[in-house]
Biopython code that builds the backbone (N, CA, C, O; Angstrom):
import numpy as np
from Bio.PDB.StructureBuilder import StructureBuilder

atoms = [
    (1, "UNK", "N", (0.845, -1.173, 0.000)),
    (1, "UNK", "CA", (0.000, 0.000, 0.000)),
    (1, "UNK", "C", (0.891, 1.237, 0.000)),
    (1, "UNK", "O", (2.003, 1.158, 0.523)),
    (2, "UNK", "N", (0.447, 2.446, -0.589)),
    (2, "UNK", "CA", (1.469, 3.249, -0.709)),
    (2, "UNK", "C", (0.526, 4.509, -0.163)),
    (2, "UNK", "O", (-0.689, 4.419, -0.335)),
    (3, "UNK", "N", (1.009, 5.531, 0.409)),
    (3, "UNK", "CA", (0.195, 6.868, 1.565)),
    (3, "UNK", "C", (1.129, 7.546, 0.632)),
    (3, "UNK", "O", (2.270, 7.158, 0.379)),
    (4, "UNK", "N", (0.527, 8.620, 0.132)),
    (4, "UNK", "CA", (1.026, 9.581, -0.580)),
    (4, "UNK", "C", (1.276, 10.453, -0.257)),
    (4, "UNK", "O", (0.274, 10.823, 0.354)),
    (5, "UNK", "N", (2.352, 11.579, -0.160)),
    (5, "UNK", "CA", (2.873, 12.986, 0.965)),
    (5, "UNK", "C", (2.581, 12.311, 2.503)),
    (5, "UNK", "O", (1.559, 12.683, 3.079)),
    (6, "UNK", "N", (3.089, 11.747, 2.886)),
    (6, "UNK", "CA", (2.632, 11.053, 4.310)),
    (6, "UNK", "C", (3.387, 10.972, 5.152)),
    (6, "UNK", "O", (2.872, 10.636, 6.219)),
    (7, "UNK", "N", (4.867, 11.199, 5.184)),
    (7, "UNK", "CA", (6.104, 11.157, 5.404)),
    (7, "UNK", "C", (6.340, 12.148, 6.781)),
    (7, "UNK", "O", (6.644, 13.318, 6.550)),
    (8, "UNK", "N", (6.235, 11.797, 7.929)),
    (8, "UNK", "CA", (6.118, 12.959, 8.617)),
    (8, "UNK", "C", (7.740, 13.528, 8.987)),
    (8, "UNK", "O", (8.013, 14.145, 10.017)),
    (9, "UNK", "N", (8.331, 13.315, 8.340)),
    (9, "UNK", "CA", (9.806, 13.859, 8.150)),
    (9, "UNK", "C", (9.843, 14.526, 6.749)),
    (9, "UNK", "O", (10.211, 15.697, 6.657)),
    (10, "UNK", "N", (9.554, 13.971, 5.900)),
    (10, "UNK", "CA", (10.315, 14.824, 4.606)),
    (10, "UNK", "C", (8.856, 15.028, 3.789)),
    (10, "UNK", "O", (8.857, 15.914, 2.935)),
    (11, "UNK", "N", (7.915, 14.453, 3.945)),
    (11, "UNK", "CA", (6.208, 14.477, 3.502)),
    (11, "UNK", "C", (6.556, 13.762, 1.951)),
    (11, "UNK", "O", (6.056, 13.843, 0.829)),
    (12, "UNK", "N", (7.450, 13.188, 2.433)),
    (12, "UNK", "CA", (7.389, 12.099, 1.427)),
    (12, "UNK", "C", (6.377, 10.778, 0.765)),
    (12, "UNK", "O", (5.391, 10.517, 1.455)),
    (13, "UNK", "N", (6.478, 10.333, 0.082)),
    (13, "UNK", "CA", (5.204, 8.484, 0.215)),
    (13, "UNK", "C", (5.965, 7.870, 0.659)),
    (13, "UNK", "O", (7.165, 7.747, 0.409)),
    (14, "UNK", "N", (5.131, 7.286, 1.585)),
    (14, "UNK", "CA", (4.882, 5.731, 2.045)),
    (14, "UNK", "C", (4.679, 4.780, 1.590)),
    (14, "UNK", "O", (4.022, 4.856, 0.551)),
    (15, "UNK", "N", (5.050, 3.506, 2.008)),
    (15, "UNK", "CA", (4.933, 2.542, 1.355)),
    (15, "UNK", "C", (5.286, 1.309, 2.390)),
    (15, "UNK", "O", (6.220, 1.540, 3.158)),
    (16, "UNK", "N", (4.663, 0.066, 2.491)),
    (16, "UNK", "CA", (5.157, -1.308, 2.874)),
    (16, "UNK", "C", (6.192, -1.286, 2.652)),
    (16, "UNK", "O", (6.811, -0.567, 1.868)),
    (17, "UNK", "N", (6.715, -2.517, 3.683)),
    (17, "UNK", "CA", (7.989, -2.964, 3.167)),
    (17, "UNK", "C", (8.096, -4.034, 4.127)),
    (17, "UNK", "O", (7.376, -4.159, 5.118)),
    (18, "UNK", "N", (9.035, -4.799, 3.778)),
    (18, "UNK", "CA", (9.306, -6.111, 5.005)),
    (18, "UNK", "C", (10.362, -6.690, 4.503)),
    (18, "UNK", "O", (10.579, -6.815, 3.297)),
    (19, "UNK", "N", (11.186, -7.132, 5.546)),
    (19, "UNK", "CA", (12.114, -8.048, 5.874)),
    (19, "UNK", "C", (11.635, -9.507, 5.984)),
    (19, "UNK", "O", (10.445, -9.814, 5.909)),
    (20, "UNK", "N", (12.817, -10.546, 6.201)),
    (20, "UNK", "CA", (13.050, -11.362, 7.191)),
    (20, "UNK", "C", (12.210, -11.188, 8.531)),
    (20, "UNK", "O", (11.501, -12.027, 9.089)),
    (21, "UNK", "N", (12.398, -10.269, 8.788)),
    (21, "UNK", "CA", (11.655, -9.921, 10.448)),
    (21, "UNK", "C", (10.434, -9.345, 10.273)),
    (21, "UNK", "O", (9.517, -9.748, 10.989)),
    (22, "UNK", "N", (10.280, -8.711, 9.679)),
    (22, "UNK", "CA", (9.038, -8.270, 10.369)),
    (22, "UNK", "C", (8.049, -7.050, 8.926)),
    (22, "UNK", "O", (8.597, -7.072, 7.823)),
    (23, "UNK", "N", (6.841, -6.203, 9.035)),
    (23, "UNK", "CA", (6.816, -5.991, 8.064)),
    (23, "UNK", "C", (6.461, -4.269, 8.428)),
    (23, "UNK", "O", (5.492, -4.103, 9.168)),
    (24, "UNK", "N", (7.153, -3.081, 7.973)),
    (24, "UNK", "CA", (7.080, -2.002, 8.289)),
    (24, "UNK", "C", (6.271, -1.075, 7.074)),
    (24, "UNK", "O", (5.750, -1.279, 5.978)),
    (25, "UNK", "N", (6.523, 0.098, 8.023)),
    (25, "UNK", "CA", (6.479, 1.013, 6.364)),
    (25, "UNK", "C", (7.350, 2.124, 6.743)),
    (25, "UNK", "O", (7.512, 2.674, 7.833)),
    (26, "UNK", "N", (8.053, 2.399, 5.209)),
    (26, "UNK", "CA", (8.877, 3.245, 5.232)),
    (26, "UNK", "C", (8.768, 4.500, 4.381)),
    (26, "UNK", "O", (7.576, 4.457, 4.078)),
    (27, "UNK", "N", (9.091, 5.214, 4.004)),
    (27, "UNK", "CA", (9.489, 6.693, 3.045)),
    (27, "UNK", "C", (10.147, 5.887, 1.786)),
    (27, "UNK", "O", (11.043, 5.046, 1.866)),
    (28, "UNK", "N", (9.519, 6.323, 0.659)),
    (28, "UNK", "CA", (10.368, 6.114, -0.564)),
    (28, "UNK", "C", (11.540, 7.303, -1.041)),
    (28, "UNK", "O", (12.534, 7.245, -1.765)),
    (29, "UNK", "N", (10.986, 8.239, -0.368)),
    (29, "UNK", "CA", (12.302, 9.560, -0.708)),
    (29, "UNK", "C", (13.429, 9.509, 0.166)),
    (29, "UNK", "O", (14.551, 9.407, -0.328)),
    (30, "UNK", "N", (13.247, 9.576, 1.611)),
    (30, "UNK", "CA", (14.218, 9.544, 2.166)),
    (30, "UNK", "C", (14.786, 8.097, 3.388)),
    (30, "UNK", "O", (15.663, 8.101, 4.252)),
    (31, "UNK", "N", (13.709, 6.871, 2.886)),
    (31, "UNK", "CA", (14.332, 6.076, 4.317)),
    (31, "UNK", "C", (14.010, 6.163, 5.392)),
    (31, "UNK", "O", (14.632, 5.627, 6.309)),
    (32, "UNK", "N", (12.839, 6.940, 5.565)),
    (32, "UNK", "CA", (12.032, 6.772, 7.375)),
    (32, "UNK", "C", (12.087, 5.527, 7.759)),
    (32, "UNK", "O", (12.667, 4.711, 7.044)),
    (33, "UNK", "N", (11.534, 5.170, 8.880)),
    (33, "UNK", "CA", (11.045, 4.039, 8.614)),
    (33, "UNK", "C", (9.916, 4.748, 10.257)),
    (33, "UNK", "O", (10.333, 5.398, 11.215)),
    (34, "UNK", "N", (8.640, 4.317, 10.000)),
    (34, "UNK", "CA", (7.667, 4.970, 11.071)),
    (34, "UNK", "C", (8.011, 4.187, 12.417)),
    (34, "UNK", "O", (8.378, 3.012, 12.408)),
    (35, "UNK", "N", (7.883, 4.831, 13.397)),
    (35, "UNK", "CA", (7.636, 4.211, 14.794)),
    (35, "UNK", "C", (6.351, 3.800, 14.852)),
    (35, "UNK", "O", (5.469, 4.320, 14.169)),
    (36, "UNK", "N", (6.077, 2.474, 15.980)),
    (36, "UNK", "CA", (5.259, 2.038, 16.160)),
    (36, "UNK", "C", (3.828, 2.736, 16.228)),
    (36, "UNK", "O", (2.760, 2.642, 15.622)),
    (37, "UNK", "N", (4.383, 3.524, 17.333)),
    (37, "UNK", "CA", (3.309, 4.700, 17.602)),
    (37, "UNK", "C", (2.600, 5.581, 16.436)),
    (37, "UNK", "O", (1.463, 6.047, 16.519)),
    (38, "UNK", "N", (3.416, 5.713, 15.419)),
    (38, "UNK", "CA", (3.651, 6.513, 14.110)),
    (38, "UNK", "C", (2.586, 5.384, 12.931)),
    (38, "UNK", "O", (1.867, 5.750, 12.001)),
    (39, "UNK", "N", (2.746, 4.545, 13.229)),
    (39, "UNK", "CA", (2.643, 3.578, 12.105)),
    (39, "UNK", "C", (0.980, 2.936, 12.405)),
    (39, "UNK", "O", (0.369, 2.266, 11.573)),
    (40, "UNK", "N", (0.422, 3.328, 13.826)),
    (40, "UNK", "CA", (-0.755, 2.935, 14.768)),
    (40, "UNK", "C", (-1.868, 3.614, 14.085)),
    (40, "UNK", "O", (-2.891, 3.126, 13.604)),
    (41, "UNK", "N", (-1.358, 5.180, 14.150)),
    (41, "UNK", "CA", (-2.325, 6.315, 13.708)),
    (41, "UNK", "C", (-2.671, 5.911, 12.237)),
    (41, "UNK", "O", (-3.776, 5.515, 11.866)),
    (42, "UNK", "N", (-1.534, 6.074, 11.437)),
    (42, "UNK", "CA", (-1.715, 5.840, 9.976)),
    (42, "UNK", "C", (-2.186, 4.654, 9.591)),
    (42, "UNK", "O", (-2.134, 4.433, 8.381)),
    (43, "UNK", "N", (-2.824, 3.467, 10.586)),
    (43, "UNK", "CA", (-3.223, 2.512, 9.819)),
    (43, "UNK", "C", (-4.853, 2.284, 10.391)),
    (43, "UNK", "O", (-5.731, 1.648, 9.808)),
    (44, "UNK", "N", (-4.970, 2.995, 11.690)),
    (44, "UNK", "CA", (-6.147, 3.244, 12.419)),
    (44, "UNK", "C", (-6.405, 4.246, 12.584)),
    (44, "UNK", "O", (-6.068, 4.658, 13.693)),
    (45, "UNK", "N", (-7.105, 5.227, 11.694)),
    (45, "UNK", "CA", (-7.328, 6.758, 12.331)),
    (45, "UNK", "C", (-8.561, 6.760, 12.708)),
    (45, "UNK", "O", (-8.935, 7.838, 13.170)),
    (46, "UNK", "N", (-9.366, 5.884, 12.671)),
    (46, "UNK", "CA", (-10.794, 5.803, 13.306)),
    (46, "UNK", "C", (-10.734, 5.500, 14.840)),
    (46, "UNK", "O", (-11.501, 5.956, 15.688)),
    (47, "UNK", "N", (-9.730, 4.686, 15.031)),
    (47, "UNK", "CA", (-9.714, 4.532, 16.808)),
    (47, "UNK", "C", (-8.790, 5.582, 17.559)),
    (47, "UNK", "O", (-8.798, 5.753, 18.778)),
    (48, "UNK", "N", (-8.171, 6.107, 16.853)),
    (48, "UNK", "CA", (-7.075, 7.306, 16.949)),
    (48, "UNK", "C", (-8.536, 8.443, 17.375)),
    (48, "UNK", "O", (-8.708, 9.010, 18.454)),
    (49, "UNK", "N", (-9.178, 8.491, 16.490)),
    (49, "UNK", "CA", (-10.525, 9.808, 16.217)),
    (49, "UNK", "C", (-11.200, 9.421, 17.642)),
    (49, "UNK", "O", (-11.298, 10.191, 18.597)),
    (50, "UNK", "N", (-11.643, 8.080, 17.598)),
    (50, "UNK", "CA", (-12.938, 7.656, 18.865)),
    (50, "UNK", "C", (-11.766, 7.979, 20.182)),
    (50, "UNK", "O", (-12.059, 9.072, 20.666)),
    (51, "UNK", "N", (-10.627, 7.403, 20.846)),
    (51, "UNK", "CA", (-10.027, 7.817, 21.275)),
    (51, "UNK", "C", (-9.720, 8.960, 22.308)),
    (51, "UNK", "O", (-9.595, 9.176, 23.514)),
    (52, "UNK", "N", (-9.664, 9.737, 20.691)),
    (52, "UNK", "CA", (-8.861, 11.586, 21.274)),
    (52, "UNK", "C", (-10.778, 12.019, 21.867)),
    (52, "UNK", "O", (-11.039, 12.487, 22.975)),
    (53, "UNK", "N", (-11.592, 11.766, 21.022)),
    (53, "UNK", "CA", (-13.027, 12.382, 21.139)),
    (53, "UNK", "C", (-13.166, 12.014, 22.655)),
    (53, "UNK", "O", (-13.251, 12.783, 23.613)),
    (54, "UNK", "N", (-13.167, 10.686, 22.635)),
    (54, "UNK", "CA", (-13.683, 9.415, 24.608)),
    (54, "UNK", "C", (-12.588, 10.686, 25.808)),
    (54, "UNK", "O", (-12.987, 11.090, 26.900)),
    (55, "UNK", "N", (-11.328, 11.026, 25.210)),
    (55, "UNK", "CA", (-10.550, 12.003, 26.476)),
    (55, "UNK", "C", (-11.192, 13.318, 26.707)),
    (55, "UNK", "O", (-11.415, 13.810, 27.813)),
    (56, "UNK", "N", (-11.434, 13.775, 25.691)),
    (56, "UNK", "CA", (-12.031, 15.311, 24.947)),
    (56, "UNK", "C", (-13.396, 15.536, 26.101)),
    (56, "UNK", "O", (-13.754, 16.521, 26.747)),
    (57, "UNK", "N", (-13.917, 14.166, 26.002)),
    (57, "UNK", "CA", (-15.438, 14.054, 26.747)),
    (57, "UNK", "C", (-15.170, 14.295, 28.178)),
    (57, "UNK", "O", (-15.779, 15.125, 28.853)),
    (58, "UNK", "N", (-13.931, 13.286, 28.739)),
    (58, "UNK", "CA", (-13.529, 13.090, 29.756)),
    (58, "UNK", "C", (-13.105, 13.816, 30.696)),
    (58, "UNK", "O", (-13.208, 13.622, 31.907)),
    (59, "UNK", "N", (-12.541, 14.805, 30.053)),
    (59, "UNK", "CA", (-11.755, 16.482, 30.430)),
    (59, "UNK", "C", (-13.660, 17.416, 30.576)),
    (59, "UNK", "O", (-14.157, 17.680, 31.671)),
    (60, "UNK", "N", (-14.011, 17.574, 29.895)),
    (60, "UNK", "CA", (-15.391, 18.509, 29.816)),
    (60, "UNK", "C", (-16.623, 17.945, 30.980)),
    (60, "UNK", "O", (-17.625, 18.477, 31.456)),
    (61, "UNK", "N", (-16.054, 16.769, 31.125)),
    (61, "UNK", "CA", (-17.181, 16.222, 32.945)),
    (61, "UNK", "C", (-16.501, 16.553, 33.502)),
    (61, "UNK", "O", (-17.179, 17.150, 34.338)),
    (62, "UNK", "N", (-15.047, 16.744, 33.916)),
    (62, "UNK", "CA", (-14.058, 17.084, 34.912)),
    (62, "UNK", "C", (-14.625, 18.561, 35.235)),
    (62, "UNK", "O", (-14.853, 18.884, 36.401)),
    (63, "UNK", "N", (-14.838, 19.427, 34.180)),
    (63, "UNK", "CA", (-14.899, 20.701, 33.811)),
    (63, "UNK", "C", (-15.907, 21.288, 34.304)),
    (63, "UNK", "O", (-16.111, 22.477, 34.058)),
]
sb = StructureBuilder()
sb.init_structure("model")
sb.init_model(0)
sb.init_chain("A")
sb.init_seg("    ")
for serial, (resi, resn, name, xyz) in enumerate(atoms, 1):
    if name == "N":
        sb.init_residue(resn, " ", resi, " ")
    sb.init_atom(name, np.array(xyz, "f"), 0.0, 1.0, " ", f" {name:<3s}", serial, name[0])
structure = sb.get_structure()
């Protein structure tokens, strides 16, 4: 799969990739390669969205 300008270093594309070990995604321009954390958002932004919204709620009953 390839994320186009997605690159949160150089806003480069994205793209799969895998080893032997394991299977990532990296930058085709410059060689990123995403952190876990990095790689969570961009493949789930719907639980990323429900998430940030469930804290958002959480803070405003505090409030």
């Amino acid at each position: 799969m390839i994320w186009i300008k997605s690159c949160s270093r150089c806003k480069g594309d994205l793209h799969t990739e895998s080893d032997i070990y394991e299977t990532y995604i990296g930058c085709l321009q410059c060689g990123y390669i995403l952190p876990d954390a990095e790689e969570f958002v961009l493949l789930h932004p719907r639980k990323v969205h429900e998430f940030i919204g469930a804290a958002e709620r959480q803070v405003a009953k505090a409030a």
